[in-house]
Structures are given as C-alpha cells and as structure tokens.
C-alpha positions in Angstrom: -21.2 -18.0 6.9 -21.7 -20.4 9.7 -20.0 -24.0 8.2 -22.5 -26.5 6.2 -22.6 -29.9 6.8 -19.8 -32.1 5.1 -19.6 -35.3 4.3 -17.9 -38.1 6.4 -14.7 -39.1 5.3 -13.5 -42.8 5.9 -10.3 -43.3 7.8 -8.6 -45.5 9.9 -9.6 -46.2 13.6 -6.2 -44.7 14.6 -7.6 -41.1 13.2 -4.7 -41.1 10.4 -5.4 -40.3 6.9 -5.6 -43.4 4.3 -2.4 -42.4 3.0 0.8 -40.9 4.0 0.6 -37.4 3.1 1.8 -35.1 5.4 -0.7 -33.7 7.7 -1.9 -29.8 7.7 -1.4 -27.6 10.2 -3.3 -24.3 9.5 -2.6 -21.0 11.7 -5.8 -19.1 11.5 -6.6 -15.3 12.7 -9.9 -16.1 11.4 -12.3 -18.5 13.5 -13.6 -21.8 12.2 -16.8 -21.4 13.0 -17.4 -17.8 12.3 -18.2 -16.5 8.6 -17.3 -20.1 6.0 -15.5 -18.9 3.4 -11.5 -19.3 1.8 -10.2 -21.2 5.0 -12.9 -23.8 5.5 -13.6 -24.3 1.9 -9.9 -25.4 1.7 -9.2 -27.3 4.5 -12.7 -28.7 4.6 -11.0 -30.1 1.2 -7.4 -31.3 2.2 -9.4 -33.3 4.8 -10.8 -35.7 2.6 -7.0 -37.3 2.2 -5.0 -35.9 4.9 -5.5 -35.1 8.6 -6.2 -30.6 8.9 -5.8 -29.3 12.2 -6.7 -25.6 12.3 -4.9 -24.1 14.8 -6.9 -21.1 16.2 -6.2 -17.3 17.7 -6.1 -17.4 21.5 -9.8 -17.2 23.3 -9.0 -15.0 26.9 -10.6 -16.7 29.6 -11.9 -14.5 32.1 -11.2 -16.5 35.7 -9.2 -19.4 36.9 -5.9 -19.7 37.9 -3.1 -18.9 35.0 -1.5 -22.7 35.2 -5.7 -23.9 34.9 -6.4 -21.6 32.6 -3.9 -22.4 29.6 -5.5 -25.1 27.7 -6.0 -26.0 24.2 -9.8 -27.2 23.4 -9.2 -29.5 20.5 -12.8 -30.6 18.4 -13.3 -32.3 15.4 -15.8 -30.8 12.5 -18.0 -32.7 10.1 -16.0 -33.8 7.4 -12.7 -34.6 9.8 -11.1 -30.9 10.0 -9.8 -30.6 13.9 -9.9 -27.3 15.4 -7.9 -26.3 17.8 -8.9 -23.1 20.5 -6.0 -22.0 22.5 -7.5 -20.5 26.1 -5.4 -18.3 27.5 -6.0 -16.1 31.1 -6.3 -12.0 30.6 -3.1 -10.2 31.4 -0.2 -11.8 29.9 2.4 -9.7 28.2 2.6 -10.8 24.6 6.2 -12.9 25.2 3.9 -14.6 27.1 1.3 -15.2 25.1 3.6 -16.1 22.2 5.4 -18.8 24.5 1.8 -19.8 25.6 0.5 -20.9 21.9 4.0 -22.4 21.4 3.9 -24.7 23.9 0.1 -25.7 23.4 1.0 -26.2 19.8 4.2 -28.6 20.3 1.6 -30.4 22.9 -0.9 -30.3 20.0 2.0 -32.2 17.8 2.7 -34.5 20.1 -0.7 -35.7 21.4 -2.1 -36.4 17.7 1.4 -38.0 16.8 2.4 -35.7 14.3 5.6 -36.2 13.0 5.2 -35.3 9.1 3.7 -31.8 8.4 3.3 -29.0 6.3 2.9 -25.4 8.1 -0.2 -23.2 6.5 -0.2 -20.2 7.7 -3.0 -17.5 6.8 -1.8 -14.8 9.8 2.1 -14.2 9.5 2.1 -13.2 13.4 1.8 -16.9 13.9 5.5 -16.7 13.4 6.0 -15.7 17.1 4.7 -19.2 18.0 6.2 -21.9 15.4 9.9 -21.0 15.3 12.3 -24.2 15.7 9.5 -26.3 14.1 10.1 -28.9 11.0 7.9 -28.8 8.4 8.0 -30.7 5.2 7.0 -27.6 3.8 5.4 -24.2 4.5 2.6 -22.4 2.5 1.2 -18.5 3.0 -1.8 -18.2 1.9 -2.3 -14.3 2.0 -6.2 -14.1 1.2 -6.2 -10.4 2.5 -3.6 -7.5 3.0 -3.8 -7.8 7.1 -1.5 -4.8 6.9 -3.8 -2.6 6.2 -7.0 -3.8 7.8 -7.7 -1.5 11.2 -5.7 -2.3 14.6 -3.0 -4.3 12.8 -0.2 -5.2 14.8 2.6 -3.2 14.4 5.0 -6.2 13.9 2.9 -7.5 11.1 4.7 -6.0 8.1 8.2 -7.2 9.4 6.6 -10.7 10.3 5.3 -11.1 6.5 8.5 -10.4 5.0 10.0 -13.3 7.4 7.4 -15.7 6.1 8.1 -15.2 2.6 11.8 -16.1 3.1 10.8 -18.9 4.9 7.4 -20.3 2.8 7.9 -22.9 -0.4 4.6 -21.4 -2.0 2.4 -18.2 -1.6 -1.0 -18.9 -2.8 -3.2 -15.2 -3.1 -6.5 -14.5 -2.5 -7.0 -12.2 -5.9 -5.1 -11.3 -8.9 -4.6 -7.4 -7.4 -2.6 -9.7 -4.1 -0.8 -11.3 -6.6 0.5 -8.5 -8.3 1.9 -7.2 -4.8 3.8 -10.3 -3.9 4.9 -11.8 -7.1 8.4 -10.0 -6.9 8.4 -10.4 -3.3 8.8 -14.4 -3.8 9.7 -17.2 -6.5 7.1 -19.1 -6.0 3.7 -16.8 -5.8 0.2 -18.1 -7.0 -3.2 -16.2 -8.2 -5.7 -18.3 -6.5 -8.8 -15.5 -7.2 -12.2 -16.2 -4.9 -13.6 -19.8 -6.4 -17.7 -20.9 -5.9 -19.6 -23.6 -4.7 -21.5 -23.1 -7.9 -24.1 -26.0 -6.9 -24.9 -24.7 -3.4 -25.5 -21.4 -4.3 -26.8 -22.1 -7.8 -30.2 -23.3 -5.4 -31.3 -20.1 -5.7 -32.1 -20.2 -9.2 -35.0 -22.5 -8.5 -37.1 -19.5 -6.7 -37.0 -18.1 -10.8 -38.4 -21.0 -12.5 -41.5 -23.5 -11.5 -39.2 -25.7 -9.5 -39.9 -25.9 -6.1 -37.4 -24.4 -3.9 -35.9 -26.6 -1.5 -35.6 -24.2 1.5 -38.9 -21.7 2.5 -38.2 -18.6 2.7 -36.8 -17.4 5.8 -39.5 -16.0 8.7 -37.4 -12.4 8.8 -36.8 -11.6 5.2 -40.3 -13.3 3.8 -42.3 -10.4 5.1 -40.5 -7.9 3.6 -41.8 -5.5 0.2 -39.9 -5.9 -3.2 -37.9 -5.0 -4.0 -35.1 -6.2 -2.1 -32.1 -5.4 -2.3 -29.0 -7.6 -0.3 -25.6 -8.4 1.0 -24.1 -11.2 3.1 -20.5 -10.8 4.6 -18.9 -9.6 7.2 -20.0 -5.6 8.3 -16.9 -4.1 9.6 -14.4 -0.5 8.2 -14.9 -2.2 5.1 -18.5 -1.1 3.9 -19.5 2.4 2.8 -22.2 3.0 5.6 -22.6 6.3 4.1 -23.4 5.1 0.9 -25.6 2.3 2.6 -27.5 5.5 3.9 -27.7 7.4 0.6 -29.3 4.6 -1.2 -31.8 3.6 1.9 -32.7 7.3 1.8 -32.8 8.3 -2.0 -35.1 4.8 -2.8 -36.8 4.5 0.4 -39.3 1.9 -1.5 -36.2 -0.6 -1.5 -35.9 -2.9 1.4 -32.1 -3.6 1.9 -31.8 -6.8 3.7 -27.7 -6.9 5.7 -26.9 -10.4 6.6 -23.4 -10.6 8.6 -21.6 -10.4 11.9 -20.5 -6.4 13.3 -17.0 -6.6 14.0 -14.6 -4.1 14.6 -16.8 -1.3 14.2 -19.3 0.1 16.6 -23.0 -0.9 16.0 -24.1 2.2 16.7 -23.0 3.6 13.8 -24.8 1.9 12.1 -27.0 3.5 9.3 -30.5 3.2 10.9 -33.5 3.1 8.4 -37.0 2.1 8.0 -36.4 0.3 5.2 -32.6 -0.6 6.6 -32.8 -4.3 7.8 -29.9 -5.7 10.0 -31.0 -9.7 10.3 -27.2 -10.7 12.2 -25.0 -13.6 11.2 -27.1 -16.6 9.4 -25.8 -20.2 8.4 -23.8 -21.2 5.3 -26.5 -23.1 4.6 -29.5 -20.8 4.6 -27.8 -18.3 2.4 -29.2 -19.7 -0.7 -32.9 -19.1 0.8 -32.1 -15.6 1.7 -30.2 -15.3 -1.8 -33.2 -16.1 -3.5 -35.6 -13.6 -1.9 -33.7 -10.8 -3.4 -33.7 -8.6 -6.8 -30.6 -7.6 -6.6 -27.1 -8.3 -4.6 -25.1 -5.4 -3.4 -21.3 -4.9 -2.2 -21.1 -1.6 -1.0 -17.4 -1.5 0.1 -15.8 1.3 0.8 -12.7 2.6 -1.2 -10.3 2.7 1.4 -6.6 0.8 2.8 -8.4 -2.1 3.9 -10.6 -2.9 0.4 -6.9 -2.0 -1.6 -6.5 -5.6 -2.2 -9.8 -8.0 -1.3 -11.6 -9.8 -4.0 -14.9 -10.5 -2.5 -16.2 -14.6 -2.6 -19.4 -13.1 -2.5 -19.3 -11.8 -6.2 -19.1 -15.4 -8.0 -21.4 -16.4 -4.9 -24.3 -13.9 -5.9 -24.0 -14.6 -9.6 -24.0 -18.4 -9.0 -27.7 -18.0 -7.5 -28.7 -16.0 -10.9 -29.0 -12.0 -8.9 -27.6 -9.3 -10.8 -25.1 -7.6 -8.7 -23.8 -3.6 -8.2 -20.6 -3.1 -6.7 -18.5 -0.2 -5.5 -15.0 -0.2 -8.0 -13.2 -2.7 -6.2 -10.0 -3.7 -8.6 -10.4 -7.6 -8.5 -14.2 -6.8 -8.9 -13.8 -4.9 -11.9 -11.4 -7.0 -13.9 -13.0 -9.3 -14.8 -16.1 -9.1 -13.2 -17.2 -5.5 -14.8 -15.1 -5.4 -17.6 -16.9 -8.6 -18.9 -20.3 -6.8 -18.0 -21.1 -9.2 -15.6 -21.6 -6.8 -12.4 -22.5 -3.0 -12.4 -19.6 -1.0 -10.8 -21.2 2.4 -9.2 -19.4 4.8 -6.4 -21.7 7.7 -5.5 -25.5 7.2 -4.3 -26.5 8.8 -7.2 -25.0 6.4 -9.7 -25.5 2.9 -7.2 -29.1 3.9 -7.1 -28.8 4.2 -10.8 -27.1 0.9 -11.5 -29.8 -0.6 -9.0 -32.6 0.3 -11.4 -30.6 -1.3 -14.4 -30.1 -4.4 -13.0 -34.2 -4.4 -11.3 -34.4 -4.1 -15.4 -32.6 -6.6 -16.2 -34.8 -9.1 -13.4 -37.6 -8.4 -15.4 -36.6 -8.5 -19.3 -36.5 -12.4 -19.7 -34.4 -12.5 -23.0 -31.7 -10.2 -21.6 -31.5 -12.0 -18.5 -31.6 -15.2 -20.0 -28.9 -14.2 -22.3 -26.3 -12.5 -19.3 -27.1 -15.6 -17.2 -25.6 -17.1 -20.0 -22.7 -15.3 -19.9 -22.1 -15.7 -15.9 -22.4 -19.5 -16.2 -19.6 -19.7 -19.1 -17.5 -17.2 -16.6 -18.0 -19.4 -13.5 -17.2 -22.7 -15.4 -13.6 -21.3 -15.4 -13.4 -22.0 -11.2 -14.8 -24.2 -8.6 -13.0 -24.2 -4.8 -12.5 -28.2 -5.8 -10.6 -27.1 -9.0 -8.7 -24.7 -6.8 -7.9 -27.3 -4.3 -7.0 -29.7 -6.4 -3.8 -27.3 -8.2 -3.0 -26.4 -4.7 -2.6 -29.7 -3.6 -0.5 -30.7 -6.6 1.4 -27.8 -5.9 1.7 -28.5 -2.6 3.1 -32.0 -3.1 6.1 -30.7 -5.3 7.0 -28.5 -2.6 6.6 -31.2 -0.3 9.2 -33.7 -2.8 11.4 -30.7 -3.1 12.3 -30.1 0.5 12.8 -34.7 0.9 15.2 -34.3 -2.2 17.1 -31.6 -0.8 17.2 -33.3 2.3 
C-alpha cells in the first residue's frame, strides 16, 4: 500500500536514461505515495530504462500569497520514478487551476530537458492541462471506470471520449473494461490485475517450518483465530452492511481491515468487538499481516462504482496461499470463481457460509495442497514484469508509428 523499496537503477550523471527512449510522463489522480498498486508497479518498471515523471493532482495550500504559493515540488523515488506535486492556493476557479498545472507542467518539461515523450494518462481530466503538447505518443490506461466512482466530475465522460480520439493505445485494468472500450478505439488492450507473486508468496512460509522473515505485526499478533482480512482502500466500494452481518452472525471471527478511509465518512463505519480497523500499513508489511490470517475477504459492494474493477488484491491473496470469499464481482468471477479458485457469496448468510468452507479447506492438508496447486498454475499465466514488458513493446510500435508518419 505504502511503496516498497526498489532497486537503484544505473544512469548517467546528467539524470538521462541509458538509452534514447522517450521519457514518460504519467498524469495521475491517484497519489504516489498513497495505496502501491497498478501505477507504481508500472512506472516503478518503465524506470529501469527510461526517465518516469509522475505528474500528480494539485495539493491546495492553505496560506501564502497566490504568485508564492503555485509551485511544483518535484522528488525523486527509490528506483528513479520522479514525482511531481503541483501546490496550488484555495480559491481558484477551475480555468485557473487548469492554466495553473499547465504552466507548472511546461516548466516541468523544460527544467528536466524534456524534449522526446510519451503522454500516460490514468485521469482523462488531465486533458484540461496538456492541450498544445507534442508527444511521441499517448497511452490511456483506464484501470477503473472514474465515471462512475462518487463526486465524479461532471466533464469526465466528455473528457474520456476526447482522449480516446487522441490516445495510440488504451491498456484496461480488467477484461469487464475491456469489453466497454474495445469498440470505442482501434487499439484497446486487456491488461487484467498482474502479482508480485514473490513478495506476496512470503506468506506461505508462516504454513510450513520455514521461518518467516517478518514477525508478526504488534496489532494483529494478539488477536484470536480465526481471522479473517482485507487490505485496500475503504471507500463507497465495500459492503459495510455486509461487513456488519458477518462481524455479528460469527462474532468468534476477528476481521482484521487494513486500508486508508476515503471518500466516505468514518463514522459509518461498522463498529464491532471483533471489528478491527488497523489504518493504512506499508507495501512491505502486507505479507506479515497476510500471513496472520485464515482467510482473505473482498466484501465489495455491487454497485456503479464496483461495475467495472478487478481487484489486485485477488491474485495478491492467493499468491500468499489464503483462500479467499468474494462478493460477485464480474472480473472476480471469470476466472477467478469459475476456475474454483475463490468462493463468490452476496448475502451474510451465504459469505459466512463460504467463510466456513474455506476455514475447511485451511485445515484439510491434501485439499489444500491440491487447490494451491491449482492457484500457482493460474498465477504463472501473469506477473506485473510480464505485463510491462508487452506494454512496453507495445508502446514502442506506437512510438515508430507516429516518427514514420511524421
């Protein structure tokens, strides 16, 4: 959730990369150094052999002068990704605003001496800021339908359309995306949630007579079996009424909710005995909380903004070996249910059910042995490198395109 620590890349004392690809400008709504998932595994990845600067939402400063306080905070991240905060005063209309990112990003361009660049965008609104620019080529990579997601801007629908006339490749974050925007451009790819198999495949070593290479966190070790968990982001997208029915029909369970509260009001909140809310916890340490748990829960609700996600989190609990029981998202589903992989459950009454299958299934070593099987011959099929790597490919057609048409 919070970003692990990469690698050092070599490069040149100028900063440059070590060869001439074009560098990567990524338009992010979603904050660096908030919850590590699609973004930073990508660009953490296209910075090994080009320069990524990931170009940030506005921060709103809340004194200064207007002239003092536009500024663009520029930092670089272990393995060479620059990020790049715009800080912006309260109370500018949003021409303003727009025309405020605009110029910070042309400063941006010119300070770092880029010349040669591809535009990435995740957010289409970042269309208000990058018009007259010259990139050797333009990707949108829709990893969510922002559309639908609560206090959307108003302009966003009309702003997407834009960027898909204007984009040489549209990489989606699921196959239930992909089906949405494949008539909607010539060049739309399924790139479905990948895995950091190895990092999260740590937790496996809590099962077996390995030592484990991280102790069990001080807020979850204390805690009864069994537990039951989910790490992600806690917003409009999880069922806190099912939450509730499962903390009050198995009130033995300990459910354990790692994750930032955004966009919803804490206080309504589900609040439980054995309801544990343990905030936002690092990248890093979610293998240790991983492996503390019998079994991994996405409780999402079926609404607008859950229409089109495909959770990382599903190959990401399966990789550390913990059966998981998931609402009936589509890209959860196929393939993830069909293949028998994950139990799919709507109502209390049949999560709780699912839940005691899969504490079953913890405890039966032949049948686990035999669907861990199963879930390693699934997740062979994708890694975020593999996914990287046909991006990038892709990406450098598009790039060869545009120069020959030049």
């Amino acid at each position: 959730m919070l970003p692990p620590v990469a690698p050092d890349v070599s490069r040149q004392s100028t900063g440059a990369p070590l060869d001439a690809k074009p560098d990567l400008v990524c338009l992010s709504h979603l904050r660096w150094d908030f919850v590590y998932q699609r973004p930073q595994h990508l660009m953490s990845r296209f910075a090994a052999d080009r320069r990524v600067f990931f170009f940030e939402e506005p921060v709103w400063d809340e004194s200064g002068a207007e002239s003092d306080a536009i500024r663009l905070d520029v930092s670089e991240r272990p393995g060479g990704v620059r990020v790049a905060v715009p800080h912006l005063p309260h109370g500018l209309s949003p021409e303003a605003v727009e025309a405020a990112q605009a110029e910070l990003l042309r400063g941006l361009l010119d300070d770092h001496g880029i010349a040669s660049y591809i535009l990435w965008y995740y957010t289409p609104m970042a269309l208000g800021f990058t018009a007259g620019l010259e990139p050797a080529a333009v990707v949108y990579d829709c990893m969510d339908e922002l559309s639908l997601f609560r206090s959307a801007p108003p302009a966003l629908v009309d702003r997407e359309s834009r960027l898909l006339t204007q984009a040489d490749l549209v990489f989606t974050g699921g196959q239930s995306l992909y089906e949405a925007k494949r008539e909607k451009h010539g060049s739309v790819h399924a790139f479905p949630s990948s895995i950091d198999a190895q990092h999260f495949g740590r937790a496996r070593s809590a099962d077996s007579a390995e030592v484990f290479e991280i102790s069990e966190p001080g807020d979850q070790a204390a805690l009864p079996r069994p537990r039951l968990g989910y790490f992600g982001v806690i917003d409009e997208r999880i069922d806190l009424d099912l939450l509730a029915g499962i903390a009050d029909a198995r009130p033995d369970w300990q459910i354990v909710m790692l994750g930032p509260v955004v966009k919803i009001d804490p206080a309504t909140l589900p609040r439980r005995p054995n309801l544990h809310y343990l905030g936002m916890k690092a990248y890093d340490e979610l293998p240790a909380y991983l492996a503390g748990w019998d079994v991994a829960l996405m409780p999402f609700a079926r609404n607008e903004s859950t229409r089109f996600i495909s959770p990382t989190k599903t190959p990401e609990y399966l990789a550390g070996g913990r059966p998981v029981v998931s609402t009936s998202i589509r890209d959860v589903v196929r393939p993830y249910g069909d293949h028998g992989l994950v139990e799919i459950a709507d109502d209390p009454a049949a999560f709780v059910a699912a839940v005691e299958r899969s504490l079953l299934l913890t405890q039966e070593t032949p049948r686990r042995e035999a669907w861990l099987r199963r879930v390693d011959e699934h997740l062979a099929g994708g890694s975020w490198s593999r996914t990287w790597q046909e991006m990038a490919s892709l990406l450098d057609q598009a790039v060869r395109r545009r120069l020959n048409a030049d």
